[in-house]
N, C-alpha and C positions, 0 to 999 in steps of 0.2 A: 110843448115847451121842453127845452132840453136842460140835463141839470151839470152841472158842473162836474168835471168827475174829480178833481182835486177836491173842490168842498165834501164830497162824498166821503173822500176819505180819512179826510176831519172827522166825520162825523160819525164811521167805525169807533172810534173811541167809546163814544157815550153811550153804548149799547147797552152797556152791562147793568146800567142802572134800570132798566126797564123791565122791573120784573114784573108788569102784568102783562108785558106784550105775549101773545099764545107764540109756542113752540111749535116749526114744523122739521120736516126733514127733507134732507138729503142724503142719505148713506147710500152704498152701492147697492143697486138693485137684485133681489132676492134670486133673477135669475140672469145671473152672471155666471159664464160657465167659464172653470178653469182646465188647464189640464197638467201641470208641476205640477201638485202637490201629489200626486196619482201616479201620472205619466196615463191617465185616461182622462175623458171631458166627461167631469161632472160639475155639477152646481156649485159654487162659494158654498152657500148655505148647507150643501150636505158632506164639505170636509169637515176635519177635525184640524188638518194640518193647515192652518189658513195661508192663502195665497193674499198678497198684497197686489190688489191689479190698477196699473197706470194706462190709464187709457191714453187717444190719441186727443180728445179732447180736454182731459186734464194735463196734458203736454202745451198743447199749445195757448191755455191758461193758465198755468202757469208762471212766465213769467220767466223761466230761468233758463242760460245759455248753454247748456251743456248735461249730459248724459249723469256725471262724478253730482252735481247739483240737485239733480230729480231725485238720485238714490238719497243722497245723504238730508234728505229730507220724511224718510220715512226713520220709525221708529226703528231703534237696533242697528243705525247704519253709521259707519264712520268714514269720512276721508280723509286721505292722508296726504296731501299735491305736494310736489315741486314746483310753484310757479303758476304763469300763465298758460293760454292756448296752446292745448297739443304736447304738455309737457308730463309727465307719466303722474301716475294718479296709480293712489294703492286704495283698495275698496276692502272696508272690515266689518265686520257682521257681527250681531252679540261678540264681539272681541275676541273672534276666530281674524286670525292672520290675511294677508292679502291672495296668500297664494291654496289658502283654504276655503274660498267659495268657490264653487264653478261655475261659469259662465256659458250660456247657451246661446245663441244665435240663429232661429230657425233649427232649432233643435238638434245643431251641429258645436261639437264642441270648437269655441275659438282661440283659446289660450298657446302659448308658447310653455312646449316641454321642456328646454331647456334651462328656463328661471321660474315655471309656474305659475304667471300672470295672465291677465290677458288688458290687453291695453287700451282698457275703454275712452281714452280720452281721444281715440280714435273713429268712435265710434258716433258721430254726431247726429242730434234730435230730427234733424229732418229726414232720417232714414225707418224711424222708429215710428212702428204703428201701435203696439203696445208692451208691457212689460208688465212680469210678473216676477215676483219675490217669493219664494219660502225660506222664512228661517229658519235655522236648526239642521243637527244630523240629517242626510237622506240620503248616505251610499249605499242605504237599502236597496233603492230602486236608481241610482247613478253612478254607481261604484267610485275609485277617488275622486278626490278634491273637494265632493260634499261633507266639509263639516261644521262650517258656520251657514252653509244653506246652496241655496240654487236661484240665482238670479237668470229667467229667460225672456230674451231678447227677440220680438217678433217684426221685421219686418213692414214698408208700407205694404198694403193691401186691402181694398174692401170687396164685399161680395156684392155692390152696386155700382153701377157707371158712375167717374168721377174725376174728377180734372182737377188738380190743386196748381197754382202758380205761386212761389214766394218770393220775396227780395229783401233784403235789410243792411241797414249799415251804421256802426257805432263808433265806438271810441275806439281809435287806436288803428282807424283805416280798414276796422272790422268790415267788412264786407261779407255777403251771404246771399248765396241765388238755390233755390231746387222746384223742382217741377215734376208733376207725376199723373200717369192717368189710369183710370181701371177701370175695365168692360167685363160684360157677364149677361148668357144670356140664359138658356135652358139649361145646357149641357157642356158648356163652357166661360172659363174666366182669369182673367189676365190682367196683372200689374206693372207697369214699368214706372221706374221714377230715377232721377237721379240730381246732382247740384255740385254745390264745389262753397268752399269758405279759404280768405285769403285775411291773414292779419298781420300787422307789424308791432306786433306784441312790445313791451319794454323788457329789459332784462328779467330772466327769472328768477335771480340770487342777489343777494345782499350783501351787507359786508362782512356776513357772518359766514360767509362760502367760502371754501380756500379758492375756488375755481371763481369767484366772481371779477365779473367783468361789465361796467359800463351800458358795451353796445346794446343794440336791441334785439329781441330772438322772435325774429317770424314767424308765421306758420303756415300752412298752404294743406287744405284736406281737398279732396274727390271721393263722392261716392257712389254708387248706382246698385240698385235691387230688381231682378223681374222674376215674374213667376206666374205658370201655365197651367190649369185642370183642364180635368175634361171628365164627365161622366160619361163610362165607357158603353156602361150598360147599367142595369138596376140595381143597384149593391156593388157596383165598382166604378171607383174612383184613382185616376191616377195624376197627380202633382209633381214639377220638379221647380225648384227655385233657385236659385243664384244671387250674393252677394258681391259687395266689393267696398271695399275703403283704404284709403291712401293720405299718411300724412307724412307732411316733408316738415319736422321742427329743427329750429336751430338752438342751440344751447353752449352754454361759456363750458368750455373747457378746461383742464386743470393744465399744469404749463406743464411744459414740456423738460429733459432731460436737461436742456440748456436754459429753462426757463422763459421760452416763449410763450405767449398766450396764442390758443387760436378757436377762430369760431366753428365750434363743430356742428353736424348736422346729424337728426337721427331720421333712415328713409323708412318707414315701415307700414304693412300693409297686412291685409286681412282680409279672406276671400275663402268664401266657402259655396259648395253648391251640394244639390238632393234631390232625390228622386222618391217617391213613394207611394208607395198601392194599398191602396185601402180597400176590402171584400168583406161585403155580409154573408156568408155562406147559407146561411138562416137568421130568424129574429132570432136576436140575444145574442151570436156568434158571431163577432167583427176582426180581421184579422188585418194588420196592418204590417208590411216588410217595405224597409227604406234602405237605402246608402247614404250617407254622407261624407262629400269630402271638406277638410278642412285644412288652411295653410298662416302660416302668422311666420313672415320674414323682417327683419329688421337689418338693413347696412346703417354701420355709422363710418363716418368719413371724419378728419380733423387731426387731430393730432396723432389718435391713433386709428388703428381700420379696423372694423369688424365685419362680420357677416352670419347671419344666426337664422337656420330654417326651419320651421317645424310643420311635417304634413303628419296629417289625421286621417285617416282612412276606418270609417266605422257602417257596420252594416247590422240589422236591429231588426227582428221579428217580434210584434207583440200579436196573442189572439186575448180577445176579450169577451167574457160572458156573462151575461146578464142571469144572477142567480134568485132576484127576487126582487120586486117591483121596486124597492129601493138601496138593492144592494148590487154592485158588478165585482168579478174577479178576473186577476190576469195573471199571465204566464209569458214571458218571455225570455229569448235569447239573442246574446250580443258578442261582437266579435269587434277589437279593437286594434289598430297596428298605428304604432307611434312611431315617426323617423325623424331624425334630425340632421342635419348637417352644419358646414361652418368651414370658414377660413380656419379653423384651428381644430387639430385632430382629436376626436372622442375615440377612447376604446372600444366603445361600441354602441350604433348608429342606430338604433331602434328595438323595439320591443313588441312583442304581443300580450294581448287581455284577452279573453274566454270569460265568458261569463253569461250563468243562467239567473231568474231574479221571478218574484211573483209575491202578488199585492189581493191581497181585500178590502172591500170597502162595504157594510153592512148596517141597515139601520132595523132595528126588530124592537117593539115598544116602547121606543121614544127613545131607546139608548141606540147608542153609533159605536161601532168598533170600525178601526183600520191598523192593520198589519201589512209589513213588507218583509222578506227575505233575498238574500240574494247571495250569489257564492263567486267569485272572483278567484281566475289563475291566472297569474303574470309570471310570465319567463323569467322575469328576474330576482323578484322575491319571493313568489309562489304563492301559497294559499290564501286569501281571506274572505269571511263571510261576519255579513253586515245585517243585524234586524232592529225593527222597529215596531213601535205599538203603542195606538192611543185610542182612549176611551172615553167617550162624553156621555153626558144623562142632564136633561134640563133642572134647571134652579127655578121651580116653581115663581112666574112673578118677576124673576130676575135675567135671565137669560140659558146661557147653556156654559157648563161646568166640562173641562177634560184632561184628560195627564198624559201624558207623552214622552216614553223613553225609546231611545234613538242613540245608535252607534256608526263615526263615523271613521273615515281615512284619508289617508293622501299618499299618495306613491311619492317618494324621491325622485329630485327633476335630472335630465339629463348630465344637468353639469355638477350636480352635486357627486353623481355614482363614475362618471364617467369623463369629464369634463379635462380640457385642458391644462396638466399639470405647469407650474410657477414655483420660481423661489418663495410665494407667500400664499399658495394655495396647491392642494393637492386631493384629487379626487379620492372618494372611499366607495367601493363597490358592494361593503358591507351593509350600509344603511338599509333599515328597516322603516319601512311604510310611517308615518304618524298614524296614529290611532283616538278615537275619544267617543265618548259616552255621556249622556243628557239629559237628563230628566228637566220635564216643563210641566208647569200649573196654570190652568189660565181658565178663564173666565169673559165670557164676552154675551153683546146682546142678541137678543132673538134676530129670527130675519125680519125686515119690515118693522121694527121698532123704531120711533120717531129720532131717536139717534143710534147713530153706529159708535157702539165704542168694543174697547177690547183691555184687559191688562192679563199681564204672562210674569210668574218668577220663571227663573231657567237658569237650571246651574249646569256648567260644561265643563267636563272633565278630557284634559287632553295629553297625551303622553307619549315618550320616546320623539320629543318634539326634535326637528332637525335643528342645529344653530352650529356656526363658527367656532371650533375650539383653536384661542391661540397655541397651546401648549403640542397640537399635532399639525397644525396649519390646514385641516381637514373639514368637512362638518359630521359631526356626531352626532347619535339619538341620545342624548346630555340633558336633555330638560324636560320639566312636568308645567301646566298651567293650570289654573282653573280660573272660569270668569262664572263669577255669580252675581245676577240681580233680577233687577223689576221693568220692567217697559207697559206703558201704558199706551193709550191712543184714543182718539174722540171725534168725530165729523158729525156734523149736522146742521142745520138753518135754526140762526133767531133773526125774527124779525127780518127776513128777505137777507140779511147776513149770512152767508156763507163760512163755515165755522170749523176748521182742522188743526188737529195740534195732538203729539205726544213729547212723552219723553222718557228719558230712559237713564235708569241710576243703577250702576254695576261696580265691581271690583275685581277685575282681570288681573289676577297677580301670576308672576312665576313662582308656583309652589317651594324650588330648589333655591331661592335669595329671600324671599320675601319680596322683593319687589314690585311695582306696578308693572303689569307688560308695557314693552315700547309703543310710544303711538296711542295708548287708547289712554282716552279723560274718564272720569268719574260718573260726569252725569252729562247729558246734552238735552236738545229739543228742539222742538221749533211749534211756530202758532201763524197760521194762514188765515188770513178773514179779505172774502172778498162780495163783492154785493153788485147788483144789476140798476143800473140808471136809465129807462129808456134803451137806447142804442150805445151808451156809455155801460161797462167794467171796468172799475176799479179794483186793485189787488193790494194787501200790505202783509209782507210777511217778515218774522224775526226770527232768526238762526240762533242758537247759545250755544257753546260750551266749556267745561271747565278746562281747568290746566291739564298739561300732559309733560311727559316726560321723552325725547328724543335719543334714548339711550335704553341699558339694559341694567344701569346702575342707580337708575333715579338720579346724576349728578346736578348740580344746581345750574350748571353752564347750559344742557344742554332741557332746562326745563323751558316751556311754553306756555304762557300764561292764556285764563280762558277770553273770550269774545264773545259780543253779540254782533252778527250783521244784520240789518234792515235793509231791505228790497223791498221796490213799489211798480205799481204797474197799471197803463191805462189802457182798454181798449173798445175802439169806437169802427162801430158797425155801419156802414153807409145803406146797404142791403144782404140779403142772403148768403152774396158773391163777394162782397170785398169787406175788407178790414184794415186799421190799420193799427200799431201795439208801438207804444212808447215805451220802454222797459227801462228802470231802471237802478244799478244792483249797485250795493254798498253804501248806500245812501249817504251817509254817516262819513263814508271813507275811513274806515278801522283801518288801521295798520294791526295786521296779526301774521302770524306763519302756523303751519301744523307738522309741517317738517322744519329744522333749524336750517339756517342759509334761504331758504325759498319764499320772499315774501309771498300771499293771497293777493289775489287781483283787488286793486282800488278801485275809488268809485267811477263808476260807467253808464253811461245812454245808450239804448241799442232802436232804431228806428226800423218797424217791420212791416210790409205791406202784403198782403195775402188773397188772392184770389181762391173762391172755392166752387165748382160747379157741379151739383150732384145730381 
């Protein structure tokens, strides 16, 4: 007999009352191996720096349409959108800046030098086999842009034959197809997948935009990923991969000299490939050398023209040795070349990095030590070195206790040092790196404890921050911040209940006003319960957060009041092979924004049907 999956979700509510139902779990399994928090694979269980892993199966249970959605549902994460589909999305981390995480993609840096983003809202869920978070300083071991953390973006791929088919279509003429297959036998294994998303979005501004307009702003993505091994021999391994993603969004633009409106377009694409050799030269001695290239173009067309390029060229030796039954160390060297171009002339069109770096990870009587160092030269503002050091010891009965201080950076982006002068902007070649420093406290449970929880204080210190000064028309290292708080987190099963939820209460001020930082709220959360019927899942989750502030003055015009949104979700299993997921997000239909001008998407149905063949 089948049960309802609406009634089911009635019936999440009245869970709480049932306090003799016995407790089981679900948390991630003890042996999950990551490799951010390191930049080697090791266990969850034996970092200190914990990695937050999204797998592909809590992707596609999730429930949620997009990349900016997944993240900002872990603890410590913020986003900040303009809009609907395809329209730019700023990603914050303990209340470090958009342009202060770095983002990896198959281990290839994919960001634009020129404004120091990278444009996830390009980067769509059907591409993504899994994802990993570290928060916190780590230019120990990444040198810039690690300073609110390391977001790494892995690719589809499994190491067993497998055939996925998708299709979906929702509100707003959403449409969505991808398809992908992966073979592997002894000594070889290979992934290809690829799809496309087309939408007719509605306007992405309000009438709080000076640029708003009416009409509607489409969107149209293409993506495709493959990737080759082969074991050459017994201790070598060699891999290359290749990405691609392409969005065409349209957006209201601001009018013109004569006061014309027109509909502008932004083209932009993201495309990276790699090669890499893995050797065990002996047990314990594993040396791996890669290349990666990376590119992130954007033309906009409309009123006015742009053209903005960034390639990445990065090559990367790590050896790694196994110093004691539960300890590895490593050593590596990294060479970087950044270039840019563009319809508008830069004084000068790229850069190099040099850089050596080397990490421990050590566990000797129940206590764990991990250290990183690393030393960076860049041609253009020359020296810096980044270290790191955290220490755990177990809480008898409780779990595992450890502290964690960490220094990070960020280089100044092309156009800030170098960038096209204006009667209202003028480049400064002077700018100095950001910099910041971190201390964390946390506390979390054993492995294999019937729940997975974790809470962290973490206070961030960050300085000679880049920002706008009117008075030179430039940007200047003018500003200090600090963001201090608590983030909590919890997963586990009551009663065949599926049970996740943190949240996170901070105060990001700009030390130099007293101000809040722009963009970031106070406190946020979210709480996910979802439970198995039979062949029927059900999901209900609720998003929070408080007010924020869209400015650098706290002004009251430009304040944003908080929100909750409810998203529900059902999905029904025919067999092993097919599925089908009714999705559907805003439930409530909140009117909110997180940038001013840009309403959040209303409420929506997405219908998806998925074939899986392994």
């Amino acid at each position: 007999m089948k049960v309802l999956p609406f009634a089911g979700l009635v019936g999440l509510a009245s869970l709480g009352s049932q306090a003799q139902v016995p407790l089981t779990a679900s948390p991630p399994s003890v042996d999950t191996v990551v490799v951010t928090a390191t930049r080697s694979m090791r266990p969850d269980a034996a970092t200190l720096r914990e990695a937050i892993v999204i797998t592909r199966a809590d992707l596609e249970n999730a429930g949620t349409q997009s990349l900016a959605d997944i993240l900002l549902r872990r603890a410590g994460v913020e986003i900040r959108g303009t809009g609907g589909p395809g329209q730019p999305v700023g990603l914050m981390m303990r209340g470090a800046g958009t342009a202060q995480t770095l983002i990896l993609i198959d281990g290839i840096r994919a960001g634009s030098a020129t404004v120091g983003t990278t444009s996830i809202e390009n980067i769509p869920i059907e591409l993504i086999e899994r994802i990993e978070i570290v928060k916190g300083p780590l230019s120990s071991l990444y040198g810039s842009d690690a300073i609110g953390g390391v977001v790494q973006i892995f690719t589809r791929g499994k190491s067993v034959p497998h055939l996925f088919v998708s299709a979906g279509y929702g509100e707003d003429s959403d449409g969505r197809v991808a398809a992908g297959v992966t073979g592997a036998d002894q000594n070889n294994s290979f992934s290809l997948s690829a799809g496309g998303r087309k939408v007719d979005a509605p306007s992405a501004t309000n009438a709080r935009s000076f640029c708003h307009d009416e009409d509607r702003d489409p969107y149209k993505n293409a993506f495709a990923e493959a990737k080759y091994s082969r074991k050459l021999w017994q201790g070598e391994t060699i891999a290359v991969n290749t990405f691609y993603s392409r969005g065409k969004t349209h957006f209201d633009g601001c009018p013109d000299d004569l006061g014309n409106r027109h509909d502008d377009l932004n083209d932009q694409s993201i495309f990276g490939a790699g090669i890499t050799s893995s050797t065990e030269f002996y047990p314990g001695w594993t040396s791996r050398l890669s290349y990666g290239f990376g590119q992130d173009e954007i033309e906009t067309t409309g009123a006015f023209t742009s053209n903005f390029r960034t390639r990445q060229n990065q090559i990367t030796w790590i050896n790694e040795f196994v110093t004691s039954p539960g300890g590895v160390a490593l050593i590596g060297l990294e060479g970087l070349r950044q270039e840019v171009s563009s319809n508008s002339a830069f004084t000068q069109d790229h850069r190099d990095i040099g850089s050596i770096f080397g990490g421990v990870n050590e566990t000797w009587q129940n206590q764990r030590l991990e250290a990183s160092l690393r030393y960076d030269r860049d041609d253009q503002f020359g020296n810096r070195t980044t270290g790191s050091f955290s220490y755990g010891v177990p809480w008898q009965g409780v779990g595992l206790v450890s502290t964690t201080y960490g220094e990070g950076f960020r280089a100044p982006t092309f156009f800030d040092l170098y960038g096209p002068a204006s009667d209202f902007y003028q480049p400064n070649p002077d700018l100095r790196p950001e910099r910041s420093k971190s201390v964390e406290f946390s506390v979390r449970a054993n492995p294999g404890s019937a729940w997975g929880w974790k809470a962290t204080y973490f206070d961030n210190q960050i300085e000679d921050l880049i920002t706008y000064d009117f008075a030179t028309m430039s940007s200047q290292n003018v500003a200090r911040a600090r963001i201090k708080g608590v983030e909590a987190s919890v997963n586990g099963t009551y009663w065949g209940v599926r049970i996740r939820g943190n949240l996170t209460v901070q105060r990001p001020e700009d030390e130099d006003t007293g101000y809040r930082l722009q963009g970031r709220a106070k406190q946020f959360g979210t709480v996910d319960l979802s439970r198995d019927f039979g062949d029927w899942t059900t999901g209900l989750s609720v998003l929070g957060s408080g007010d924020r502030f869209d400015s650098r003055n706290e002004s009251e015009a430009s304040r944003l009041p908080g929100y909750a949104v409810v998203d529900a979700r059902v999905r029904y299993r025919f067999d092993k092979r097919w599925a089908v997921d009714v999705i559907a997000t805003n439930l409530l239909d909140k009117r909110y924004e997180t940038s001013v001008g840009y309403d959040a998407p209303r409420r929506g149905v997405f219908l998806k049907v998925t074939f899986d063949a392994f």
